[in-house]
TORSEDO-343025 format. One record per residue (C-alpha): residue number from 0; x, y, z negated. Coordinates in steps of 0.001 Angstrom, whole numbers, plus 500000, padded with zeros to 6 digits. Last residue first. Layout:
N
i; X; Y; Z
NUM; X; Y; Z
...
This chain:
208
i; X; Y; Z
207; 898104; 464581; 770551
206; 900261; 461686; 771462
205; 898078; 460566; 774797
204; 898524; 464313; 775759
203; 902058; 464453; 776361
202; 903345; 467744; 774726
201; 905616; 470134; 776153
200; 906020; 473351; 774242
199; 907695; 476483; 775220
198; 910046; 478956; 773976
197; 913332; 477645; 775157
196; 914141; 480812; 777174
195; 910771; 480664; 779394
194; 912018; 479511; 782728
193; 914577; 477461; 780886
192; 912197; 475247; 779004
191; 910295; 475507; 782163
190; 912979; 473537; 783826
189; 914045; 471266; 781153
188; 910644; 470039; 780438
187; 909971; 469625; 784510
186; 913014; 467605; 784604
185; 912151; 465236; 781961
184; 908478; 464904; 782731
183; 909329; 463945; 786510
182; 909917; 460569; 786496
181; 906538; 459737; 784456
180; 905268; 461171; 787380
179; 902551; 464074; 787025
178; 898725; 464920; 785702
177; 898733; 468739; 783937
176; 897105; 470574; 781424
175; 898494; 474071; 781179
174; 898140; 476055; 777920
173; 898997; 480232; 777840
172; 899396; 481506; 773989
171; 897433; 482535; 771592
170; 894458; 480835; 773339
169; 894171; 480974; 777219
168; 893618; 477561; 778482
167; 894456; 476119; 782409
166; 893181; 472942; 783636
165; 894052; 470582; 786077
164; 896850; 472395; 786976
163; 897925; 470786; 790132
162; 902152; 469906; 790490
161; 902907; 470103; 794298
160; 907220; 470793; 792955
159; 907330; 474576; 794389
158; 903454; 474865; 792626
157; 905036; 474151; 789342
156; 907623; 476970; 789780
155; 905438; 479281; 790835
154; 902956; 479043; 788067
153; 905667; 478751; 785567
152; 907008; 481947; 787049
151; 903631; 483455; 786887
150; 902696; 482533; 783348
149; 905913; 483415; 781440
148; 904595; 486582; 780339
147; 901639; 484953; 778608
146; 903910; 483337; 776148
145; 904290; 479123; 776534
144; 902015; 476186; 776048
143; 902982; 472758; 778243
142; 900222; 469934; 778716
141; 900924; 466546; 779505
140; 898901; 463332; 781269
139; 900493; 460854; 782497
138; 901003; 459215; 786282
137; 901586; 456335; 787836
136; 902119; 456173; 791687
135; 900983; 452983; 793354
134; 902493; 452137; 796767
133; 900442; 450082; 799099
132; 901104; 446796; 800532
131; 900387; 444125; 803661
130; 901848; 441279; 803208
129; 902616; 438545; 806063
128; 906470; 438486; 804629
127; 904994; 437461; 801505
126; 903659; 435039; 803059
125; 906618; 433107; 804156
124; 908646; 433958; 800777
123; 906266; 432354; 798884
122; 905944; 429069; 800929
121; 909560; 429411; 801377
120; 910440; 429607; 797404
119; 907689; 426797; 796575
118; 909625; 424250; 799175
117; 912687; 425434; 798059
116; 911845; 424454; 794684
115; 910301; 421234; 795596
114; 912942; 420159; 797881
113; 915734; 420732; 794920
112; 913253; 418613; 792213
111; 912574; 416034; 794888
110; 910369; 415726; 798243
109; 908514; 412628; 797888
108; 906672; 411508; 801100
107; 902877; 410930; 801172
106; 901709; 414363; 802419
105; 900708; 415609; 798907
104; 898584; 418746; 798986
103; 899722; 421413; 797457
102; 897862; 424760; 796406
101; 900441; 427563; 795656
100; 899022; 430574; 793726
99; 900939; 433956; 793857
98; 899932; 436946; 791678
97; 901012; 440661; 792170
96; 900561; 443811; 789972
95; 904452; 444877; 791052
94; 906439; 444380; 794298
93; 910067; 444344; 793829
92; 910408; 441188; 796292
91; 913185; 439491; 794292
90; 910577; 439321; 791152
89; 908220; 437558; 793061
88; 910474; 435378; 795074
87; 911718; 434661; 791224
86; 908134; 433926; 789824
85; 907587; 431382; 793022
84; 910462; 429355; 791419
83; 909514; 429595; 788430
82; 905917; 428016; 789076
81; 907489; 425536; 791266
80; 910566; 423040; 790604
79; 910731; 424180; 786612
78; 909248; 421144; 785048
77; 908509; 418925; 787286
76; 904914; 419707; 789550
75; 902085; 419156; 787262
74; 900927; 422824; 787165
73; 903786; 424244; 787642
72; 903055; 427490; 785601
71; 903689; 431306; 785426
70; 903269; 434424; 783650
69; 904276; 438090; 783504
68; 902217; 440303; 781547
67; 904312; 442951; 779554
66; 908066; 441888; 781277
65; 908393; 445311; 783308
64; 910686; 445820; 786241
63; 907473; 445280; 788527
62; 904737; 447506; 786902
61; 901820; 445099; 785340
60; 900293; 441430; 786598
59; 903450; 439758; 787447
58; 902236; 436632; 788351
57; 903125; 432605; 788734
56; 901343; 429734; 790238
55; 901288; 426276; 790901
54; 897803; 424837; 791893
53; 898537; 420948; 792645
52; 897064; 417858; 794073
51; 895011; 419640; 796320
50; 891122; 418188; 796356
49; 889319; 421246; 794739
48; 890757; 423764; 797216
47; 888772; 426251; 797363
46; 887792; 426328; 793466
45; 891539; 425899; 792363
44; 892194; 429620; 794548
43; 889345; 430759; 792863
42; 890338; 429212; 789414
41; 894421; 431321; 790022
40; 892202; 434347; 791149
39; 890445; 434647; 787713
38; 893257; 433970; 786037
37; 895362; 436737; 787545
36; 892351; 439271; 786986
35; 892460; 438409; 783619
34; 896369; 438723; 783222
33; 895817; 442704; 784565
32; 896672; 444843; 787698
31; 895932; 441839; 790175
30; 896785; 442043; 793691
29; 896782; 438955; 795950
28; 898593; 436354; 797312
27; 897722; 432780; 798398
26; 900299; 430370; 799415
25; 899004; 427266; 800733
24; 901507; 424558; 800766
23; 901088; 421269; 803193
22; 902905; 418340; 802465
21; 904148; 415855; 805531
20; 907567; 416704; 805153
19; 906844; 420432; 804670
18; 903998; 422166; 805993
17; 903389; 425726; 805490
16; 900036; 427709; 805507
15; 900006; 431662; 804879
14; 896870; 433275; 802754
13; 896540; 437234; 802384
12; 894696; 439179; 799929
11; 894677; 443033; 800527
10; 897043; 446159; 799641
9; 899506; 443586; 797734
8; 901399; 446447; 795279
7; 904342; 448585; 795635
6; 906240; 450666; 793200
5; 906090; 454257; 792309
4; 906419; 455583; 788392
3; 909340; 452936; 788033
2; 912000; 454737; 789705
1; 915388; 452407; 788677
0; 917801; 454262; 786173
C-alpha cells in the first residue's frame, strides 16, 4: 500500500509560457489545500489575463491518491482536449493540494482535438518541471493507556521511533497523548500491545 501520510505539494506559485503554432499557453501552478482556494486562483488567473480566449483548468485540492476534491474544466476548448488532460499530468506527477490553470490565447491557426491535448499536457508538464515543492506530513492525534509498570519501556520505545508525548495523564492507569503518521498507528499498536502483554488501549482521539 502507497505512503499517503507524506506527499508533495507546490512550495510557491510558478508561471511557464509556451507557444505552440502561433498560440501561447500560460500555465500557472499553485498550491491549494481546499476547492475554494482552487476557485479563487482559477478567477485570479481569469483576472490577469482578461483577453485569453480560454482558462482551462483542473485540481487536486486534497492528498494525491485521493478522489475527495478533484476537479477540472475546458473551459470552451472540445470536450476533453484540455481540462483532462492537464488533470492526468497532475495525477502522473504524484503531487497533492495542486491546481493548474491554462490561459490560451489563440494564435490564428487551429490546432485539433490531438494538438490540443498535447498542447495542454506540455504546457503542464513544462512547468511543472519549474516547481519548486515541499513534502506535507499528516498526522492524527491518539492516545494509548496502559499499567504504570509499562511506563518506561513505552517511554523508550516511543522515543527509539522520535514520537513526542504531547501530554502525559496519570489516572488509574498511565495515558499518553500523542501526534504521529497515519502510517505508523498500526505498527506502533502492535508494538506496545506487545510491550505491555495486550493490556493496553489505543484510541484515536477524533473518535473519543
Amino acid at each position: 500500500m502507497s505512503d499517503t501520510s507524506r506527499y508533495s505539494v507546490p512550495a510557491e506559485a510558478i508561471e511557464v509560457e509556451t507557444e505552440i503554432k502561433r498560440s501561447r499557453f500560460i500555465a500557472h501552478i499553485a498550491h491549494c489545500s481546499n476547492s475554494n482556494e482552487a476557485f479563487e486562483i482559477i478567477k485570479q488567473a481569469e483576472n490577469r489575463y482578461p483577453d485569453a480566449r480560454h482558462h482551462c483548468w483542473a485540481f487536486i485540492a486534497c492528498p494525491p491518491l485521493s478522489a475527495s476534491s478533484v476537479r477540472f474544466s475546458d473551459s470552451g476548448e472540445p470536450s476533453g482536449t484540455a481540462g483532462k488532460p492537464i488533470l492526468n499530468v497532475l495525477q502522473y506527477s504524484h503531487y497533492g493540494e495542486i491546481i493548474c490553470v491554462v490561459s490560451r490565447y489563440f494564435g490564428g491557426i487551429k490546432l485539433g482535438a490531438g494538438g490540443l491535448v498535447r498542447a495542454y499536457s506540455n504546457s503542464t508538464q513544462s512547468a511543472l518541471e519549474k516547481l519548486s515543492v515541499k513534502e506535507i506530513v499528516e498526522v492524527l492525534p491518539i492516545q494509548i493507556q496502559f499499567p504504570y509498570p509499562f511506563e518506561s519501556s513505552i517511554r523508550h520505545y516511543l522515543g527509539s521511533i522520535d514520537i513526542v508525548i504531547n501530554q502525559a495523564i496519570y489516572q488509574e492507569q498511565v495515558i499518553f497523548q500523542l501526534s504521529v503518521e497515519k502510517i505508523l498507528i498500526e505498527q506502533i499498536e502492535q508494538h506496545t500491545r506487545n510491550l505491555c502483554k495486550g493490556d493496553i488501549l489505543l484510541t484515536k482521539l477524533d473518535d473519543i
